[in-house]
C-alpha positions as a Python dict, from the first residue, in 0.01 Angstrom:
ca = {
    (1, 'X'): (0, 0, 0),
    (2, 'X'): (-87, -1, 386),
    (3, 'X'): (-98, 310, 555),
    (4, 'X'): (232, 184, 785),
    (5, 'X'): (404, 132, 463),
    (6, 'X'): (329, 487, 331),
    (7, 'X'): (416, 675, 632),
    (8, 'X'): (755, 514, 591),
    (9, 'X'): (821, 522, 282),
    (10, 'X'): (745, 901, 329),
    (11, 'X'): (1002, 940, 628),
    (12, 'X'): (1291, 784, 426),
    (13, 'X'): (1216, 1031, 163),
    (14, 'X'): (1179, 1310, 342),
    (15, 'X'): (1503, 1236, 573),
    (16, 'X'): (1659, 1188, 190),
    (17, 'X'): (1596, 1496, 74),
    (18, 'X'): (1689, 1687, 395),
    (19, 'X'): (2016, 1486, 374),
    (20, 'X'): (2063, 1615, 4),
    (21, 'X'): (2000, 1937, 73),
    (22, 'X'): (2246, 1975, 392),
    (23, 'X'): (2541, 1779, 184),
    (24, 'X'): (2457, 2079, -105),
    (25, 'X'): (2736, 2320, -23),
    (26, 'X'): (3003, 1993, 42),
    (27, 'X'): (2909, 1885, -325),
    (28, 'X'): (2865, 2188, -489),
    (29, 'X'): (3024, 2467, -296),
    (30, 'X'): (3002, 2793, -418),
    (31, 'X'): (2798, 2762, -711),
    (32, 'X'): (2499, 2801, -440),
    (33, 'X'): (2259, 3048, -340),
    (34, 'X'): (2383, 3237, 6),
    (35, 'X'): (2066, 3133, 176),
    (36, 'X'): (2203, 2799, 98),
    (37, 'X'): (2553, 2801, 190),
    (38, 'X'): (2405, 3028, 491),
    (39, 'X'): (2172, 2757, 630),
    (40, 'X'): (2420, 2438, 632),
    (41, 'X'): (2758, 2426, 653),
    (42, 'X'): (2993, 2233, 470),
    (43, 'X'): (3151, 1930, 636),
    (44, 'X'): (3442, 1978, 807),
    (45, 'X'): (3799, 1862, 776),
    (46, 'X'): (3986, 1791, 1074),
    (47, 'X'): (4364, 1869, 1122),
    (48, 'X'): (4479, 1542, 947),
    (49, 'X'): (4328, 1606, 653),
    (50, 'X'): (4339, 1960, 562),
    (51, 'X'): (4677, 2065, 768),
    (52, 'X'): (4684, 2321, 1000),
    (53, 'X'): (4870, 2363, 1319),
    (54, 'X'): (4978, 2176, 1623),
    (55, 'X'): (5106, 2363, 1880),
    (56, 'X'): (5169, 2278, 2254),
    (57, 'X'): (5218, 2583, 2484),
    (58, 'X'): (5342, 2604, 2844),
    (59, 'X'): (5235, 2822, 3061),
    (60, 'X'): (5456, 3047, 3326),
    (61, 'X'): (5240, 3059, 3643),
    (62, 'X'): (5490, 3197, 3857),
    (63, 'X'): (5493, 3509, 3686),
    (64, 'X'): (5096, 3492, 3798),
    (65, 'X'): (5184, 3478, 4086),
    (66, 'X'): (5445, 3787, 4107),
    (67, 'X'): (5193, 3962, 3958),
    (68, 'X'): (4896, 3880, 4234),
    (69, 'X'): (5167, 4062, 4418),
    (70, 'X'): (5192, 4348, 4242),
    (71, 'X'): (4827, 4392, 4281),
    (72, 'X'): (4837, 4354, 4625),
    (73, 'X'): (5151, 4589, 4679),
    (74, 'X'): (4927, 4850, 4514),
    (75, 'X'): (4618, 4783, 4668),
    (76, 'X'): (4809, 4800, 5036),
    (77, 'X'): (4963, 5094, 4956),
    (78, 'X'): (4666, 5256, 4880),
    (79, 'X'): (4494, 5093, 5217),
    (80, 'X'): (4741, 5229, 5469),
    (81, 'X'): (4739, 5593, 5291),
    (82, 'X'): (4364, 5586, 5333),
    (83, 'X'): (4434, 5456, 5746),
    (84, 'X'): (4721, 5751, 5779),
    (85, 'X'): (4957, 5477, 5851),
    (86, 'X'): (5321, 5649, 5793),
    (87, 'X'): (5580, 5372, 5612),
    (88, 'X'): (5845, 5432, 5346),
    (89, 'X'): (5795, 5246, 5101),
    (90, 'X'): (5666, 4842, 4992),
    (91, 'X'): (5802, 4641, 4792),
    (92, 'X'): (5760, 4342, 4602),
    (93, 'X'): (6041, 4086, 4663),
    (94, 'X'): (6160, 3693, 4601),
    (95, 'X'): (5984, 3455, 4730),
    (96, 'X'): (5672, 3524, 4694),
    (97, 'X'): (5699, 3802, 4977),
    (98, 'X'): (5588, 4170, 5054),
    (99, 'X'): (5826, 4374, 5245),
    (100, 'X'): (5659, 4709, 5439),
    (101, 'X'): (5941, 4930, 5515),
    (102, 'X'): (5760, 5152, 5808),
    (103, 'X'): (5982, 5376, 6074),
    (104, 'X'): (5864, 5234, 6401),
    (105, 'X'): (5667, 4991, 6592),
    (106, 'X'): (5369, 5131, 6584),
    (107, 'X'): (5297, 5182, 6229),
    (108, 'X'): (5437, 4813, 6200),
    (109, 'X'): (5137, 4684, 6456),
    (110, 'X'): (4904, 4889, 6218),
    (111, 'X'): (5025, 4818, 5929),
    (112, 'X'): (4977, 4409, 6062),
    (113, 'X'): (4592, 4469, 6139),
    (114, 'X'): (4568, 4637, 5792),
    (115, 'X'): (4700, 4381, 5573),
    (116, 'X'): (4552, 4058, 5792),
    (117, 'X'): (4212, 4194, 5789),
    (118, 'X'): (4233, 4276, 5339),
    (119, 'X'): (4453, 3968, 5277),
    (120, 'X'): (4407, 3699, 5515),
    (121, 'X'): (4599, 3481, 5256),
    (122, 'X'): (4919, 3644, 5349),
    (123, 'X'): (5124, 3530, 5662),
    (124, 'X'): (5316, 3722, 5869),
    (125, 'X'): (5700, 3671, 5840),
    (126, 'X'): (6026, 3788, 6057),
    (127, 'X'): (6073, 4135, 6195),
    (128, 'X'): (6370, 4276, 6057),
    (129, 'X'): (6556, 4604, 6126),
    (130, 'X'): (6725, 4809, 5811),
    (131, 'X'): (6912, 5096, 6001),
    (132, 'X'): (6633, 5342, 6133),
    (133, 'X'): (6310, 5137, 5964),
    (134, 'X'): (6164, 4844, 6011),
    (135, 'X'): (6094, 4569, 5772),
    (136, 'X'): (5768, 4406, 5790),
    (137, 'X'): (5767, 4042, 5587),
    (138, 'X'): (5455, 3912, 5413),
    (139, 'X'): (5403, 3564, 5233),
    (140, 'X'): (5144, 3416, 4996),
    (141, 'X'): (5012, 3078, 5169),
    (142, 'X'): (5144, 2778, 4987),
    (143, 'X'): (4728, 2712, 4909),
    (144, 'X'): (4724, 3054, 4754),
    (145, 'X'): (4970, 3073, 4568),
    (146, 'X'): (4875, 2686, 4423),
    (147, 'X'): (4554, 2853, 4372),
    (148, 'X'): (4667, 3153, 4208),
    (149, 'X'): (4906, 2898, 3903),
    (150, 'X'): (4558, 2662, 3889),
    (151, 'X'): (4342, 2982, 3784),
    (152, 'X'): (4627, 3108, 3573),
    (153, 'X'): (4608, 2833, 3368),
    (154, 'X'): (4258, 2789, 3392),
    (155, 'X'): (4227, 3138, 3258),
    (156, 'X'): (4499, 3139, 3003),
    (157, 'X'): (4306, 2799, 2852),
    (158, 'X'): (3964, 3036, 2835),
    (159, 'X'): (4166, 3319, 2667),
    (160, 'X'): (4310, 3179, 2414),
    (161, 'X'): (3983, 2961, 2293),
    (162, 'X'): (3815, 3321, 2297),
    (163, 'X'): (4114, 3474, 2096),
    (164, 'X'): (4089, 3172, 1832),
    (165, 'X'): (3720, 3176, 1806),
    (166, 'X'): (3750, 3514, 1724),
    (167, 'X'): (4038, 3451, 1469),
    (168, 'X'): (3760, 3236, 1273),
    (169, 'X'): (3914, 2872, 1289),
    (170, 'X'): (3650, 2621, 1239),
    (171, 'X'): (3631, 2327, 1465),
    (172, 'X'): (3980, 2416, 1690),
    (173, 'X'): (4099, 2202, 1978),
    (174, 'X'): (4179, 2361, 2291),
    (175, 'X'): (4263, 2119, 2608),
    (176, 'X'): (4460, 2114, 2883),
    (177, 'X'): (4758, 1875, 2924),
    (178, 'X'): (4947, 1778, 3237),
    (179, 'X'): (5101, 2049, 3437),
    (180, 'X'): (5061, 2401, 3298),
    (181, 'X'): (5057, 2273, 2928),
    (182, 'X'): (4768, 2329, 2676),
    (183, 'X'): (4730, 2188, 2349),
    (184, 'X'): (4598, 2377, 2043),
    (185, 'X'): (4491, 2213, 1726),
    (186, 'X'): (4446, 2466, 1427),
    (187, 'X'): (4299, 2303, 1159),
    (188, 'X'): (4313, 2505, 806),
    (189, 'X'): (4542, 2785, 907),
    (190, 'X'): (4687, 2962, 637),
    (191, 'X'): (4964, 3177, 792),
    (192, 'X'): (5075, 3030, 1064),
    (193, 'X'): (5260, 3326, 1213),
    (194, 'X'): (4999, 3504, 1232),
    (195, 'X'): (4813, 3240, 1483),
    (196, 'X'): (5115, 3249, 1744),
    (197, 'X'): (5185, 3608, 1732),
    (198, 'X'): (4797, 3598, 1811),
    (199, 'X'): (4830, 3365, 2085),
    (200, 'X'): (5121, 3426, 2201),
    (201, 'X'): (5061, 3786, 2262),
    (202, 'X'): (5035, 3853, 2657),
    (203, 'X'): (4823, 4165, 2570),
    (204, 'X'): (4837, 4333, 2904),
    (205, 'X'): (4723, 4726, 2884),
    (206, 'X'): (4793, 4928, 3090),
    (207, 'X'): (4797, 5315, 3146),
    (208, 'X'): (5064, 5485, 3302),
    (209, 'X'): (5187, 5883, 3360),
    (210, 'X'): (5437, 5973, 3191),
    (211, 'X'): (5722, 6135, 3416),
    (212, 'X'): (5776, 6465, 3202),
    (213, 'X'): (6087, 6581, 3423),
    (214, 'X'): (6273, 6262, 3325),
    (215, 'X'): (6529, 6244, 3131),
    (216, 'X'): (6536, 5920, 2897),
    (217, 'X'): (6927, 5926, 2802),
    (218, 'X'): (7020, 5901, 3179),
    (219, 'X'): (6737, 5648, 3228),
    (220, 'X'): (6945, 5418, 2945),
    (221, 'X'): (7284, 5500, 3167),
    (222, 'X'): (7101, 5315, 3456),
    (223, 'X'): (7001, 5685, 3642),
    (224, 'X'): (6628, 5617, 3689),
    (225, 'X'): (6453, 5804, 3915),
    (226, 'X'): (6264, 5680, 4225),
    (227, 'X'): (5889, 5536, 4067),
    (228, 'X'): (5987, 5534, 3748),
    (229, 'X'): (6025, 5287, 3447),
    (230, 'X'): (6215, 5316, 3130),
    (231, 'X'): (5999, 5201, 2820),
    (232, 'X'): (6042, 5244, 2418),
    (233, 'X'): (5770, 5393, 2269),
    (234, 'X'): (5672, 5238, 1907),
    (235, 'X'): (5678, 5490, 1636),
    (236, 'X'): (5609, 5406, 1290),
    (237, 'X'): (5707, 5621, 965),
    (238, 'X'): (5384, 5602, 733),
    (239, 'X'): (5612, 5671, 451),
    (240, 'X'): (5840, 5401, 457),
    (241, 'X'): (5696, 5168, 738),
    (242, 'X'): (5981, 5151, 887),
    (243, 'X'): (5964, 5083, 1280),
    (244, 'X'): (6135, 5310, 1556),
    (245, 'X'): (6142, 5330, 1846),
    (246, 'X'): (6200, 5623, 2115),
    (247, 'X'): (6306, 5557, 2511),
    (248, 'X'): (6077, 5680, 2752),
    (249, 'X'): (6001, 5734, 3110),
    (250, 'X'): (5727, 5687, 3273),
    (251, 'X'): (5587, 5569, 3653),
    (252, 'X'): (5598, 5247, 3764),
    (253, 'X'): (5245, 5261, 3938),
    (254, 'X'): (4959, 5167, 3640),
    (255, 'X'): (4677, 5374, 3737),
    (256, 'X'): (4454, 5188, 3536),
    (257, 'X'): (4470, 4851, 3286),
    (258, 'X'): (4266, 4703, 3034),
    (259, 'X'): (4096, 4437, 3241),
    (260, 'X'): (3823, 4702, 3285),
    (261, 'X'): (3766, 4670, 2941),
    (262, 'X'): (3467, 4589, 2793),
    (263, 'X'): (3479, 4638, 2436),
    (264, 'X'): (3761, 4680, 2172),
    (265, 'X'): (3702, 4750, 1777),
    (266, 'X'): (3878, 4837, 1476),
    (267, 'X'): (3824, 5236, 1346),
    (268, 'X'): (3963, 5427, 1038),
    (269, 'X'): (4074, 5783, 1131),
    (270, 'X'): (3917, 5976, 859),
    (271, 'X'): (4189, 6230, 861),
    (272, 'X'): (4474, 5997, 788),
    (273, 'X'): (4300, 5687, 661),
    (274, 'X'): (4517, 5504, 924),
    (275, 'X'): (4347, 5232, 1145),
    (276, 'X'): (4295, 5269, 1514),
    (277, 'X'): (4193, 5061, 1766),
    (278, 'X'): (3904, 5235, 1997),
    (279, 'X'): (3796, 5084, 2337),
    (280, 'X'): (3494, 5098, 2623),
    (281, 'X'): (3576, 5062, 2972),
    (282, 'X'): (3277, 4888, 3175),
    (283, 'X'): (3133, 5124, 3434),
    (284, 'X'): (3444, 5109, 3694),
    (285, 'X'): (3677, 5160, 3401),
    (286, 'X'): (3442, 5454, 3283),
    (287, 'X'): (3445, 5630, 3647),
    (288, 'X'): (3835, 5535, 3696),
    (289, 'X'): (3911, 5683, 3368),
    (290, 'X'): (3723, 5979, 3435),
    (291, 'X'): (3889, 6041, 3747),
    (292, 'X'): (4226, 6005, 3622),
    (293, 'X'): (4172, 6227, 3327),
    (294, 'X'): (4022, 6510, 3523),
    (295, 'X'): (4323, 6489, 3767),
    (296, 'X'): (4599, 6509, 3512),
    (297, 'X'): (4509, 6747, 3237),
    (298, 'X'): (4782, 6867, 3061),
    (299, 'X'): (5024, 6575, 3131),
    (300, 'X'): (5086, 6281, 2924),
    (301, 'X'): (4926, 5924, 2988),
    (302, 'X'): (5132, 5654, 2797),
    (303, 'X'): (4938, 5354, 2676),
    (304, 'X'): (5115, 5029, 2728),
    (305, 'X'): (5070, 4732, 2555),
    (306, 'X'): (5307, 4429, 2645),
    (307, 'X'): (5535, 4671, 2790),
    (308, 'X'): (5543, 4899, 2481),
    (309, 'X'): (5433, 5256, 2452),
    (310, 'X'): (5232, 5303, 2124),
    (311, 'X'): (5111, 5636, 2221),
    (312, 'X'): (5199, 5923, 2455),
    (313, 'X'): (4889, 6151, 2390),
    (314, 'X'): (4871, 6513, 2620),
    (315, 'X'): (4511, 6510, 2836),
    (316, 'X'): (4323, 6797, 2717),
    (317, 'X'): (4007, 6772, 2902),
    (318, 'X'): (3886, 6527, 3115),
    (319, 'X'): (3698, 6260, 2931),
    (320, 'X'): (3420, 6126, 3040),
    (321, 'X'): (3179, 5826, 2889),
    (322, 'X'): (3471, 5527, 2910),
    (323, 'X'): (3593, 5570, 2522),
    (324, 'X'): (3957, 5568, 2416),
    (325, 'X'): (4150, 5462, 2165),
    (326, 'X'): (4476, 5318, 2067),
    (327, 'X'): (4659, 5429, 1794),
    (328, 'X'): (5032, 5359, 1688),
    (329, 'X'): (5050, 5401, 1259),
    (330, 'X'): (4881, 5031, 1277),
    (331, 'X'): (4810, 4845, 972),
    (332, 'X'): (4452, 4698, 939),
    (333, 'X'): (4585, 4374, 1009),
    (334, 'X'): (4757, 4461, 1307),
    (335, 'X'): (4450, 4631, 1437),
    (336, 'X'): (4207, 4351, 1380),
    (337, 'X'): (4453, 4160, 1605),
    (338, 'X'): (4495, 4356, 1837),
    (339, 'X'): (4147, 4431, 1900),
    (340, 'X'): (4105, 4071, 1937),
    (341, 'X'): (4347, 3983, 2203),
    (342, 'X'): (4215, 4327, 2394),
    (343, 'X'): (3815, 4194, 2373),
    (344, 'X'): (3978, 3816, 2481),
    (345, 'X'): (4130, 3955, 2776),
    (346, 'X'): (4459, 3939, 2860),
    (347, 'X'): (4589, 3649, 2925),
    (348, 'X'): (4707, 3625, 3331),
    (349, 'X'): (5074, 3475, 3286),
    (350, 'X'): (5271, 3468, 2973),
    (351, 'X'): (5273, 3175, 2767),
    (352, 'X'): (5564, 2972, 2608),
    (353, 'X'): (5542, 2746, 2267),
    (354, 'X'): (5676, 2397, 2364),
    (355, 'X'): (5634, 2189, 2051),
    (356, 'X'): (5518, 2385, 1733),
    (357, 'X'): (5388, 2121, 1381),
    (358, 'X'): (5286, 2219, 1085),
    (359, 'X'): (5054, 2011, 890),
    (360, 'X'): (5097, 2059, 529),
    (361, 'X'): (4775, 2066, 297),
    (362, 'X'): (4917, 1854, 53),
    (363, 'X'): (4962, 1558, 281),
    (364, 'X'): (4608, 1616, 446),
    (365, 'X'): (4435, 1608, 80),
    (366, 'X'): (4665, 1290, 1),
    (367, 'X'): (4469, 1159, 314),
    (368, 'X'): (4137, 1230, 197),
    (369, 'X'): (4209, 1093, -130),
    (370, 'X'): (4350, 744, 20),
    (371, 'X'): (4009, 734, 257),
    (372, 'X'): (3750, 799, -2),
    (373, 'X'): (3958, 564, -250),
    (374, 'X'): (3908, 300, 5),
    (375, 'X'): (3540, 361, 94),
    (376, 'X'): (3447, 307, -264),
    (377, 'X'): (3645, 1, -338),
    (378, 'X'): (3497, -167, -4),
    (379, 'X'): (3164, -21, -124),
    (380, 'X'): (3189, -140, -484),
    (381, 'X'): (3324, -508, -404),
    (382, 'X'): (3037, -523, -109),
    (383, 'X'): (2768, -446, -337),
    (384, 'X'): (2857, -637, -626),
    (385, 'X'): (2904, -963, -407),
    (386, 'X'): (2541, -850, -257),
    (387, 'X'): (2430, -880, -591),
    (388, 'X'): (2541, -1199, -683),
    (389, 'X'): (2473, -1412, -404),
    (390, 'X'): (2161, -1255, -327),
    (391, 'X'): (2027, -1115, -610),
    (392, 'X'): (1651, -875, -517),
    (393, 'X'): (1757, -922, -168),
    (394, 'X'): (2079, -814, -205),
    (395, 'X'): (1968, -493, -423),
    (396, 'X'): (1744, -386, -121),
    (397, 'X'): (2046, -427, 91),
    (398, 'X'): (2278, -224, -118),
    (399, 'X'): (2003, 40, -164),
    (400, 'X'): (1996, 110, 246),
    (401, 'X'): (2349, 91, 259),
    (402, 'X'): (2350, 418, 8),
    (403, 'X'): (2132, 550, 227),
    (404, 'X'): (2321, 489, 539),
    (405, 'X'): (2638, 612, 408),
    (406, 'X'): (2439, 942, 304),
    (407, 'X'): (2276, 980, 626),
    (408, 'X'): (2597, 982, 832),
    (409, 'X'): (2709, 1236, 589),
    (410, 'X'): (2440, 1450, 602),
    (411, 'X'): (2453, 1402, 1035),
    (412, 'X'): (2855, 1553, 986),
    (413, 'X'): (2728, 1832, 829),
    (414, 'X'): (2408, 1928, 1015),
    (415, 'X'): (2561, 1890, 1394),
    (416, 'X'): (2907, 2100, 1253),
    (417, 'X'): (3096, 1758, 1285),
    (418, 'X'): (3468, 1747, 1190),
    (419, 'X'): (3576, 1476, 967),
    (420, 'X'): (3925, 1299, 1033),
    (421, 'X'): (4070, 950, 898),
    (422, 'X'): (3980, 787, 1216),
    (423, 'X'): (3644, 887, 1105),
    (424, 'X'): (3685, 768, 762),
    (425, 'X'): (3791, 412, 880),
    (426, 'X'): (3421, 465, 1111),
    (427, 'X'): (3217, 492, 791),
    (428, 'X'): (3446, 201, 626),
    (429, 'X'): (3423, 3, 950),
    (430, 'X'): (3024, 39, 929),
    (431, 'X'): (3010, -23, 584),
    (432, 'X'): (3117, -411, 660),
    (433, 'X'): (2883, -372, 986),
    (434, 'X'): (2591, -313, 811),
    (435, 'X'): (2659, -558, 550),
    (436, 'X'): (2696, -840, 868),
    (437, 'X'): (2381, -735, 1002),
    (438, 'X'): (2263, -793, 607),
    (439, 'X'): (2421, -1124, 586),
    (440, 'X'): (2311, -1274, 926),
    (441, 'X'): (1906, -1191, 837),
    (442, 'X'): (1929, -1354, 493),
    (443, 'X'): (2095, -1689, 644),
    (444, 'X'): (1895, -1719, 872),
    (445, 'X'): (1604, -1682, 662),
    (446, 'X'): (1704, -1903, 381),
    (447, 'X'): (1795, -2197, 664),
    (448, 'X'): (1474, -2126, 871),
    (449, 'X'): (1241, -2414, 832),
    (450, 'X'): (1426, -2589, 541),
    (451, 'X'): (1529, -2912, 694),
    (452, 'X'): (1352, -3196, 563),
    (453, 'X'): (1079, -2962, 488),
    (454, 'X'): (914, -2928, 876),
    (455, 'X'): (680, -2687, 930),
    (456, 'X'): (772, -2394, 1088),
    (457, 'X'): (491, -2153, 1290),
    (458, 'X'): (383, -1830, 1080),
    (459, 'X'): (277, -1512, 1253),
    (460, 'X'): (-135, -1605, 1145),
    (461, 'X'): (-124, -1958, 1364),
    (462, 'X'): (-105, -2163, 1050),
    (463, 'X'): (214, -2369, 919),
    (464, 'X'): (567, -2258, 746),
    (465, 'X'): (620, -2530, 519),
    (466, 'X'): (894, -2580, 237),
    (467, 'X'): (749, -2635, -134),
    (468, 'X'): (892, -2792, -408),
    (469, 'X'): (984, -2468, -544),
    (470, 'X'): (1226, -2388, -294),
    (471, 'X'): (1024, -2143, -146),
    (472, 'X'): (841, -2047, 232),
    (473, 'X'): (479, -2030, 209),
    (474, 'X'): (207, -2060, 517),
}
């Protein structure tokens, strides 16, 4: 055997035995070793044939866009306290527009300056009078604000594939349609509720001070007082699980929100076995929460998720280091999921499900066994009509088709592949391709030469010329 024939020889094998090795835990599953099962996956099943979920979901970029706004209200607020600028109040209002309600003409002029030298993508509106103020009128630019619903989707789309890597779906599909719609494939998901509560979940934190002199029963009969916002805090009774929940008032400002997060994890409080959620603030979040906490000790901070309270605790001392946590009589589930939509971020505008499928198992495994029944029965009927019409030749043939069919398998399973029946009628489809290929080299070589026995040039510089015996000899 010649060295060239040795070396490859020794390359199919060893690609063989790699390939047998990476299809192990498809084949055999858990009967194992971990190393194993640890160092190749199995192959994986796409959406058509193990079910799952199809969902379509819309996203509402306007509400992005009120809530740019909102950001902005409180950042100029801040801005023209810091400048002693004297106004009454600002407001967000329809439109996309900011209203400064100042009480002359002067603050008005400053209050322009201010806000066109922080937000150049605001123009200034109309000048209108309200009794003894002034109204000054603000508008998003028709580029920002298209700006503003592009990144809001843009964003959302980035959320939610962190959220569902995080849930553990192998091999999801995450794109984004036309307009604000995004399309989420969930292949294998066993409770589906689960996955749109999970990704439905706006998951906006926020802190806010709760106003103690408040009283919540006039708050219900519409008597809210100036700043403030009427919430229900979430109160659950560890005895019988059932869910409450408790009015509350608290200010409209947030003083801080969870975007300065930057980690969220699931903790059991050894005192009451119950499961909390406890978080990190990044370095801004550390020094804002510090701040906060040192200012307000001995009032209440509510933490709001979603627009729920599910706690009200009383600031002791300040706390430093950026550590919190959020607790509300959670169950473990609900705390794993909620620490996963808090370390995915929030996502920037809430999200609506358009179309909603369910895939069901059973008709993805009746897929699978349709495919595979049709891959052998090509398979069988190729290689038996190999065999017979070209006998030696056509074993070799049928041998390297094995091999091929193996080696794509092995390739799904190395690389993390997903298989789906367009995939299946890819291995049938090169099944007959690699037969062709087959077919076309033995014609040719059984017509080559053989008319009226004329020679034919060999490789060496001597003669191909056809024997009695049928056969090609130089």
């Amino acid at each position: 055997m010649s060295n060239s024939l040795k070396i490859r020889t020794g390359l199919v094998l060893g690609c063989l035995i790699l390939a047998l090795v990476s299809l192990g835990p498809t084949l055999f599953g858990s009967n194992l070793p971990d190393w194993w099962r640890k160092a190749f996956d199995p192959i994986h099943l796409g959406l058509d044939l193990q079910g799952g979920m199809h969902l379509v979901l819309g996203v509402d970029a306007d509400k992005a866009v009120e809530s740019r706004l909102d950001t902005i209200v409180d950042q100029s607020e801040d801005l023209l306290r810091e400048k002693d600028v004297i106004f009454k109040r600002i407001d967000r209002s329809s439109g996309e527009r900011i209203i400064v309600t100042v009480y002359d003409e002067e603050s008005g002029v400053q209050a322009d300056a201010i806000m066109a030298e922080n937000f150049p993508n605001l123009e200034a509106m109309t000048l209108t009078a309200e009794g003894a103020y002034i109204q000054k009128n603000y508008r998003l630019s028709d580029n920002e604000i298209e700006t503003v619903r592009e990144y809001a989707v843009r964003q959302a789309l980035e959320t939610l594939r962190n959220r569902v890597d995080q849930f553990g779906v192998s091999e999801p599909t995450l794109q984004r349609q036309e307009g604000n719609r995004i399309l989420i494939q969930l292949p294998g998901v066993k409770d589906p509720q689960r996955a749109i509560d999970l990704l439905g979940k706006t998951a906006r934190l926020e802190f806010k001070m709760v106003m103690e002199d408040a009283n919540p029963q006039d708050a219900i009969e519409g008597n809210l007082p100036a700043g403030g916002q009427l919430l229900y805090e979430r109160r659950v009774d560890p005895r019988s699980g059932a869910v409450s929940e408790s009015p509350l008032v608290v200010e409209d400002k947030t003083i801080l929100t969870g975007d300065l997060l930057s980690n969220a994890q699931v903790r059991i409080d050894t005192r009451f076995n119950d499961p909390y959620v406890a978080i990190d603030f990044n370095s801004v979040g550390a020094k804002r929460f510090d701040q906060i906490t040192g200012a307000n000790v001995g009032k209440r901070m509510a933490i709001v998720l979603d627009d729920t309270v599910y706690s009200a605790p009383v600031i002791r001392e300040r706390i430093s280091g950026g550590s919190a946590q959020v607790s509300g009589s959670f169950t473990e589930q609900e705390a794993t999921d909620l620490a996963i939509v808090l370390r995915a971020g929030s996502l920037p505008a809430p999200v609506n499900i358009l179309e909603n499928r369910t895939v069901g198992p059973s008709l993805g495994q009746d897929s699978i066994d349709q495919g595979m029944r049709s891959v052998l029965i090509g398979f069988v009927l190729v290689v038996i009509a190999m065999l017979i019409y070209y006998k030696f030749s056509g074993l070799v043939a049928n041998t390297v088709l094995m091999l091929n069919l193996v080696f794509i398998m092995a390739m799904l399973s190395i690389f993390g592949a997903t298989l789906t029946l367009p995939g299946i009628a890819g291995i049938v489809l090169t099944v007959g391709m690699a037969v062709d290929a087959n077919v076309l080299i033995f014609e040719r070589a059984h017509s080559g030469g053989a008319a009226s026995g004329k020679d034919t040039p060999c490789s060496s510089g001597s003669r191909f010329r056809k024997s009695e015996a049928d056969d090609y000899r130089c």
